[in-house]
N, C-alpha and C positions, 0 to 999 in steps of 0.2 A: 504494500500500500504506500502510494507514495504522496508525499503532501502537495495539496495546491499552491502554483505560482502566483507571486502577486500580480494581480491588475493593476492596482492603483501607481502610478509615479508620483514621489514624496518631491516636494517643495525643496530645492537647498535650504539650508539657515540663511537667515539675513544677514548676518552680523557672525564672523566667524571668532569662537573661543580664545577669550583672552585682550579682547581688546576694550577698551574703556571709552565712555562719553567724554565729550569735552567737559574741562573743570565747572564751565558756567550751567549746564546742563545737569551734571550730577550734584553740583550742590545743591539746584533746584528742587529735584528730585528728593533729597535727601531735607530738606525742609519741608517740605509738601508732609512727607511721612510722618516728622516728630507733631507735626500739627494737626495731624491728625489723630495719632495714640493719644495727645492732651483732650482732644472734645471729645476722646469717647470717654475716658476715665472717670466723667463725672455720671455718666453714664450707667456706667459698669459699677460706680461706689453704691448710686441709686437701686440699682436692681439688685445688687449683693446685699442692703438691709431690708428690701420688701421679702427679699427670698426668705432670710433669715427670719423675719417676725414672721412670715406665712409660717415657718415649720416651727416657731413658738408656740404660733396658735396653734396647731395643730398636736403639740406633744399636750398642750395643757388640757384640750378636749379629750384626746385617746385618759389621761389622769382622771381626770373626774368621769368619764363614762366607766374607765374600772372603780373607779370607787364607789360608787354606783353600785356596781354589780358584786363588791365585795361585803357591802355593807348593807347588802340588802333583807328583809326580816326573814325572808324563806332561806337563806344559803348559812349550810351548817357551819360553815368554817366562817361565821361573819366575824370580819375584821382584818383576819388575817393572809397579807398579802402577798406570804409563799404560794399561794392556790393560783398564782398568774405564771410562776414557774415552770417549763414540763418536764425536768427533773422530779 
């Protein structure tokens, strides 16, 4: 069995390995970048403390629905919080 030929003809590279923009070019380039990791960061600070008080809320709900159900007047073992263990 032997493999199929390519059909397709590939593109040369534009720019062959190794060579560099002119200095006025890359330093553009290279400011354009830090100015942009600055406007996301406040961004990113924003959405790291929603995330973080979402999964607050979220541990304190999951706490008070076991306690709930630990403390409840039918459950033999009330009070005791080993019975959320499955050891």
């Amino acid at each position: 069995m032997a493999l199929p030929k390519a059909t397709v003809q590939l593109q040369p590279p534009t720019q062959a390995l190794g060579t560099t923009f002119p200095p006025s070019q890359a330093m553009t380039v290279q400011a354009d970048e830090e100015e942009d990791e600055e406007a996301g960061q406040g961004l990113v600070a924003i959405l790291s403390g929603v995330g973080l008080a979402a999964a607050i809320v979220v541990l304190v709900f999951q706490v008070m629905t076991a306690d709930t159900w630990i403390n409840a007047e039918d459950n033999e073992k009330k009070g005791d919080w080993t019975q959320l263990s499955p050891l």
